[in-house]
C-alpha positions in Angstrom: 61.4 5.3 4.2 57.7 3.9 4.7 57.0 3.5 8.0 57.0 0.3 9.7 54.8 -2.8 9.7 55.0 -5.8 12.1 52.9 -7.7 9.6 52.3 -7.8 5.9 49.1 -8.2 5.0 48.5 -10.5 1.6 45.4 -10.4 -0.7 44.2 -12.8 -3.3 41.5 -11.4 -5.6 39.6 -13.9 -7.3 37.8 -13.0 -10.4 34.7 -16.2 -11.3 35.1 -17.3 -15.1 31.3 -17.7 -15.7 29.6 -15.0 -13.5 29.8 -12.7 -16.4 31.0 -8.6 -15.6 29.3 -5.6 -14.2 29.7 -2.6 -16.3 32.4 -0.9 -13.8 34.7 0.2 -17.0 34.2 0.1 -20.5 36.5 -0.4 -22.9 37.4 2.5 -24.8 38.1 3.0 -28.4 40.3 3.0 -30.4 76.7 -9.7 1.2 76.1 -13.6 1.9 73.3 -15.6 1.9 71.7 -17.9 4.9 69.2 -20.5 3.9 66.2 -23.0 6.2 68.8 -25.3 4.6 72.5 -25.8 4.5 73.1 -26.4 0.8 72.3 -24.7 -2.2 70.4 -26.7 -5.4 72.3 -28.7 -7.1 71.8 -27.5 -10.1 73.1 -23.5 -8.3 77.3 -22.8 -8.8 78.5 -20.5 -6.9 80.5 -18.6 -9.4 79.7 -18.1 -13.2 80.7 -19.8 -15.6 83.3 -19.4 -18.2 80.8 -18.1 -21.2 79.2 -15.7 -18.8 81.7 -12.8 -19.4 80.1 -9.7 -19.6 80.2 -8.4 -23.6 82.2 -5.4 -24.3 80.2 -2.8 -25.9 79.5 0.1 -24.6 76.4 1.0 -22.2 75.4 4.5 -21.3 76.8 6.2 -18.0 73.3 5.7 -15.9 72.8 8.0 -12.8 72.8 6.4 -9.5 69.7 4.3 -8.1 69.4 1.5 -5.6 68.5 -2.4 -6.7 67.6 -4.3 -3.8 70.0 -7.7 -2.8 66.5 -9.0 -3.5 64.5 -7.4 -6.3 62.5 -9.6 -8.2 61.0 -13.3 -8.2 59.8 -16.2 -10.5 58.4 -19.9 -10.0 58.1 -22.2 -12.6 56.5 -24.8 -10.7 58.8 -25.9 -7.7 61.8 -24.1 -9.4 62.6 -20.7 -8.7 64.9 -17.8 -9.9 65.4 -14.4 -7.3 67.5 -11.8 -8.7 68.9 -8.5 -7.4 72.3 -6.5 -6.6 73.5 -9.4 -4.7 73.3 -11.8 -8.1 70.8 -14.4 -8.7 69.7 -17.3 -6.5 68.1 -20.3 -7.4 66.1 -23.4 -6.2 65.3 -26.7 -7.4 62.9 -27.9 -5.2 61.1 -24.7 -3.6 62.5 -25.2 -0.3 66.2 -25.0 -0.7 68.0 -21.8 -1.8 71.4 -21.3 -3.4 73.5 -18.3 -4.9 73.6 -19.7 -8.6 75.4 -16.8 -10.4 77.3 -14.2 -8.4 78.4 -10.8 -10.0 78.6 -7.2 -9.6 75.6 -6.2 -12.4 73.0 -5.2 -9.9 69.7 -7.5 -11.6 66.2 -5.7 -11.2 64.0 -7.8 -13.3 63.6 -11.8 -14.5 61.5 -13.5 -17.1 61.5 -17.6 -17.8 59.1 -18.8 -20.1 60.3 -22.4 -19.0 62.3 -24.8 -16.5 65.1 -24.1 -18.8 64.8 -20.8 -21.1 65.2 -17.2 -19.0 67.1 -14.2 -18.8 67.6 -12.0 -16.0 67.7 -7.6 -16.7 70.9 -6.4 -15.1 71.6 -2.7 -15.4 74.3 -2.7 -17.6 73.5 -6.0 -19.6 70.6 -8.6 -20.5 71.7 -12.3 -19.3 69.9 -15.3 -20.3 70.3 -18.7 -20.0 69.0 -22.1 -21.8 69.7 -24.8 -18.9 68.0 -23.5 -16.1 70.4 -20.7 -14.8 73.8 -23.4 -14.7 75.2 -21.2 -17.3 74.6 -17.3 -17.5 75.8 -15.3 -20.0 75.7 -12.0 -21.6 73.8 -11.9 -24.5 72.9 -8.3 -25.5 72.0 -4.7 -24.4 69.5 -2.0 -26.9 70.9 1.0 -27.8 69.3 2.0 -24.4 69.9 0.1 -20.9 66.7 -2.5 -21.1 64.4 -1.9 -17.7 62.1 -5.2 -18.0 61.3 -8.0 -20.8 58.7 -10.4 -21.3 59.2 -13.1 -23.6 56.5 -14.7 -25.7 59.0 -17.7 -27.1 62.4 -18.2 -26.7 63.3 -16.0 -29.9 60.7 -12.9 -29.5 60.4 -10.7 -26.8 59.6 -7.1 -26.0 60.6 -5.0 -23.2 61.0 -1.4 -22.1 64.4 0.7 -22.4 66.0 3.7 -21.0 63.5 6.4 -19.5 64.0 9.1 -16.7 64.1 8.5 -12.9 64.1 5.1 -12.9 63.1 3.0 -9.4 62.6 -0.5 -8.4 58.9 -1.2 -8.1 57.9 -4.5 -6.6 59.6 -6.9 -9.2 60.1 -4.3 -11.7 62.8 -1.6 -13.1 60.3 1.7 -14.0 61.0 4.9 -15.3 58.7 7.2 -14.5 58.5 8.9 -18.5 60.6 9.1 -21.4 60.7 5.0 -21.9 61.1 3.2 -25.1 59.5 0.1 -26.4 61.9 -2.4 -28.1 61.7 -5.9 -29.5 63.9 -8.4 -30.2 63.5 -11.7 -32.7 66.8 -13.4 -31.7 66.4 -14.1 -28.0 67.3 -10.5 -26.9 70.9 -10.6 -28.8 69.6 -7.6 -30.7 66.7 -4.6 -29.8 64.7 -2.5 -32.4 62.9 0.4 -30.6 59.1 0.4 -31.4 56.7 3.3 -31.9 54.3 3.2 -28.8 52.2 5.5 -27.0 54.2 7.6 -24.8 56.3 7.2 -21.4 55.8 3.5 -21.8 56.6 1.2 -18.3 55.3 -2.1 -18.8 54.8 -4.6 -21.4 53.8 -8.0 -21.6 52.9 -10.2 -24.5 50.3 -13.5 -24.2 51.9 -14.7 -27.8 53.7 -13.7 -30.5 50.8 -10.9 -31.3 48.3 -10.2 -28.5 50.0 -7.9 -26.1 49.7 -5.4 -23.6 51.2 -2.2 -22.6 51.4 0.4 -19.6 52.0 4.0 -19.4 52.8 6.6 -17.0 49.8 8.4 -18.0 48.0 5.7 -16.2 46.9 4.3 -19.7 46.5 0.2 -20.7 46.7 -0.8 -24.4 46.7 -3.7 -26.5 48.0 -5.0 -29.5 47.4 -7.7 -31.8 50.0 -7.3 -34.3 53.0 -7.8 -32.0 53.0 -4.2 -30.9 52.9 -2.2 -34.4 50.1 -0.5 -33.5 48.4 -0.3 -29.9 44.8 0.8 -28.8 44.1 2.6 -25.6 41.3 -0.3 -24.0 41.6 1.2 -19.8 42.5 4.4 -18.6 43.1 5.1 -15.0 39.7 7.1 -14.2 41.7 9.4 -10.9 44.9 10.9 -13.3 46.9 13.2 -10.6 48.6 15.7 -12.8 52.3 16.4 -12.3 52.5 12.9 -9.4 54.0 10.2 -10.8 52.3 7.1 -11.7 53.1 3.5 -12.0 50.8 1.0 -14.2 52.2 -2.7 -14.0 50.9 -5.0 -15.7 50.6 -8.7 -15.9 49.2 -10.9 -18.5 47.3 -14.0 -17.6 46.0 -16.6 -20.4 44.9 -15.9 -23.9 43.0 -12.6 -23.6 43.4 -11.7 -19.7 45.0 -9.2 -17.8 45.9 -8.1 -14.7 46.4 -4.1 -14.0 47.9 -2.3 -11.0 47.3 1.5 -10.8 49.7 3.1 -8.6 50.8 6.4 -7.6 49.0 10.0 -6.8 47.9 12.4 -4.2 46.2 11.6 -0.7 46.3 11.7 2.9 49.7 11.0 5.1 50.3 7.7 4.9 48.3 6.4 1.7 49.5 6.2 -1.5 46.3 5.6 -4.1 46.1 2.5 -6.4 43.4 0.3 -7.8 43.5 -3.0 -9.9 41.7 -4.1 -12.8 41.5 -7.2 -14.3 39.9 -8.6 -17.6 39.1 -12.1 -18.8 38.8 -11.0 -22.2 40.7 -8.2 -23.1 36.8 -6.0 -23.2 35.7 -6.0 -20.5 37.1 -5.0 -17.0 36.5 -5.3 -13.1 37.7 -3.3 -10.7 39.0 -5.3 -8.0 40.5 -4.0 -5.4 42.2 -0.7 -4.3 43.2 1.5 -1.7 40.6 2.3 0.8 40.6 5.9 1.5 41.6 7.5 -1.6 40.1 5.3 -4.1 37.6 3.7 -2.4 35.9 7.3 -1.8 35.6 7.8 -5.5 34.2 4.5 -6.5 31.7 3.5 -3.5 31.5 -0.2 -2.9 35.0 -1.2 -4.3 36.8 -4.1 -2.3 39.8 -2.5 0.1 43.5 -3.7 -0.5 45.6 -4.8 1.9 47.1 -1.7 3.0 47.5 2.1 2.6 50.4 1.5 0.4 50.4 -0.3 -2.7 52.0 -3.0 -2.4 53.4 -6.7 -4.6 51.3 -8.8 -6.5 51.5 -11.7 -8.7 48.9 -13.4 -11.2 47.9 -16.7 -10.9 44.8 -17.1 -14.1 43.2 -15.1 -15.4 41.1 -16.0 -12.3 43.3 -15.1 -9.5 46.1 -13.1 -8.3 47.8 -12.2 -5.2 48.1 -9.1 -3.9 50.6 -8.6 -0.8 50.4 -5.7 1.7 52.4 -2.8 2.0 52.2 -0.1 4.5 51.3 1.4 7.9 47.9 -0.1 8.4 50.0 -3.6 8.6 51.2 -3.0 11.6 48.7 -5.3 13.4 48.3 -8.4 14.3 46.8 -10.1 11.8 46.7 -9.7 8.1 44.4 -10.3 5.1 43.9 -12.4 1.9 41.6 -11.4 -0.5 39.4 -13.3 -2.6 37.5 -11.1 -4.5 34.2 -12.4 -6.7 34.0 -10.3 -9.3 30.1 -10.2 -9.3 29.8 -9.3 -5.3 33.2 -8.0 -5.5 33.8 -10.1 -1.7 36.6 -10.3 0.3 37.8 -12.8 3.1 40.7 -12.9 5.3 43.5 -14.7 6.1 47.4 -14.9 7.5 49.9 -12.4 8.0 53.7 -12.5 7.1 55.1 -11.4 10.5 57.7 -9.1 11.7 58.1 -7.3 8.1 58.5 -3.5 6.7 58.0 -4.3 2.8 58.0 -6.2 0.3 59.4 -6.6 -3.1 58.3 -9.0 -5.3 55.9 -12.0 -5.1 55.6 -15.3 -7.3 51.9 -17.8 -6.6 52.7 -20.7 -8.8 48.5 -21.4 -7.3 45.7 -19.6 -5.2 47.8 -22.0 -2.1 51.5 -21.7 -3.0 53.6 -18.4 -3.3 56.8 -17.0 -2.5 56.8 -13.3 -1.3 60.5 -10.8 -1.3 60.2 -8.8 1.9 62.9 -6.6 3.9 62.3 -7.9 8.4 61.9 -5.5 11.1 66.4 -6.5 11.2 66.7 -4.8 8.0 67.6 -7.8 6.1 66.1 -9.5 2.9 64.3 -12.5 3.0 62.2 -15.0 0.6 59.4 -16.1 2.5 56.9 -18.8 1.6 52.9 -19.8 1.9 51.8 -23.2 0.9 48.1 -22.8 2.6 47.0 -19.8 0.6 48.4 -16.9 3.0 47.4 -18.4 6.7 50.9 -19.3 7.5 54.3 -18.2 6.1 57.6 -19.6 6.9 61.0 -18.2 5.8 63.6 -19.6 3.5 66.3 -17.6 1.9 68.1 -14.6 4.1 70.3 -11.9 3.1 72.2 -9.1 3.8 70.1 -5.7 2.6 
């Protein structure tokens, strides 16, 4: 286990539309729940619904991994979808948190590309749902267990399947190699593996055809033919041969993108990563990374909040928070970022208190986010900002 933090430090990079980029990288070619309230939504049940049997073809005998009781997080506006082992919660209002679907499928991802349209990754089987998460049902599994999606319209989506050593990573499920790419066109009923480059972990897709991909090999690469072919466009410049790697990735806006490096070889108690972002899918800024490691090979670059890498979630193709994870949080006050992206800046603010982790974080804007973390009592918890990081206040508790 990481060691302990009394604080979570949080870090929101800001990247200036018109103050043009410095050449930092060039492209390349070619148990039960306990809410701040004492109701769930009303749009949450508490059991599913009739249509939400699981379906009854076969999945693959995976090997054991944990899912947290809180793994993952989405805002769409004031509503909000957390999903885990425990099942999936819900809220209407961004206050007021409810179980909405309870079942045994541990969940380790969820996508909504509206109030209404969304499907949740369970280990076993894809869920999705058309009114908002009243009614969950099984729709469809690839011919390997899906670890994420991303869903550029309600009928075509594209995700990443099966892989080796898989682990919960900050909102994600992510094999560490042997991945596979797979689409569907029929709202994730069916899956047709892709050719991609190899071990891919992440995907996401701005529409139909412009999309983006992640590797273990610390590569980034975009398409623009709905992922028939891809072109290497980043590549992590500190590859640590034979340590595994994480790249997440999130897309933000027409051509943006946001890029998380994570994974390597330092000193006790840091774990290397760097962001990069792009505004035009040519150009990119390093933003942030981790201080010791990273910031010794690239002079000048911005620190991250802690040691460890740690959850972050895009606002624009301007913004995106990044939330603390580590030793150095153990302090008494933590940080938000904003980070200009011509004086690479950053400024402080609050501190999510009393914490070890975190896992997963939603910004609906640079003031308003919703952050997973695991308190210093071992339990889960959603906790919320609604002043850009200064102040946090809890809303959701459960059992870890």
């Amino acid at each position: 286990m990481r060691a302990l933090a009394q604080t979570i430090p949080v870090l929101l990079a800001l990247l200036l539309g018109g103050c043009g980029y410095p050449p930092v990288v060039s492209t390349l070619p070619s148990g039960e729940a306990t809410s701040s309230a004492s109701s769930p939504t009303s749009s949450a049940s508490a059991s599913p619904s009739d249509s939400a049997s699981p379906t009854t073809t076969p999945v693959p005998t995976e090997p054991p991994f944990d899912v947290p009781r809180l793994a993952a997080i989405q805002m769409v506006g004031r509503l909000g979808w957390a999903v885990g082992s425990g099942g999936i919660y819900a809220t209407s209002d961004g206050t007021h948190w409810g179980l909405q679907y309870r079942s045994d499928e541990a969940f380790g991802g969820v996508d909504f590309i509206s109030a209404t349209t969304g499907w949740a990754v369970g280990i076993r089987h894809l869920f999705g749902t058309t009114d908002g998460g009243a009614h969950w049902t099984a729709i469809g599994q690839g011919p390997k267990p899906l670890r994420s999606v991303h869903f550029a319209t309600a009928a075509q989506g594209w995700g990443i399947a099966g892989g080796a050593n898989l682990q919960s990573v900050h909102g994600w499920l992510i094999p560490a190699g042997l991945g596979t790419l797979v689409r569907t066109t029929d709202g994730g009923h069916t899956w047709q593996p892709m050719d991609s480059p190899a071990d891919p972990q992440t995907v996401c897709f701005s529409d139909p055809s412009l999309g983006w991909l992640g590797s273990a090999s610390g590569g980034v690469y975009r398409s623009v033919n709905g992922g028939t072919s891809w072109q290497n466009v980043l590549q992590r410049g500190n590859v640590y041969g034979g340590i595994p790697q994480t790249t997440l990735i999130e897309c933000a806006g027409p051509s943006a993108l946001w890029v998380d490096f994570e994974g390597g070889s330092a000193a006790a108690g840091h774990i290397p990563y760097i962001a990069y972002a792009t505004q035009d899918g040519q150009h990119w800024q390093a933003v942030l990374g981790e201080s010791m490691t990273e910031g010794s090979l690239m002079p000048g670059l911005p620190a991250g909040p802690d040691s460890y890498p740690g959850s972050f979630s895009v606002i624009d193709p301007q913004h995106a928070a990044f939330v603390g994870d580590g030793p150095i949080a153990d302090r008494t006050s933590a940080v938000m970022v904003w980070s200009d992206c011509c004086s690479r800046t950053v400024t402080a603010t609050g501190a999510i208190r009393s914490v070890q982790q975190t896992f997963g974080a939603a910004f609906v804007s640079t003031t308003t986010g919703w952050v997973i973390v695991r308190t210093d009592a071992n339990a889960l918890a959603i906790e919320v900002t609604r002043d850009g990081g200064w102040t946090w206040t809890p809303q959701l508790t459960v059992a870890a």
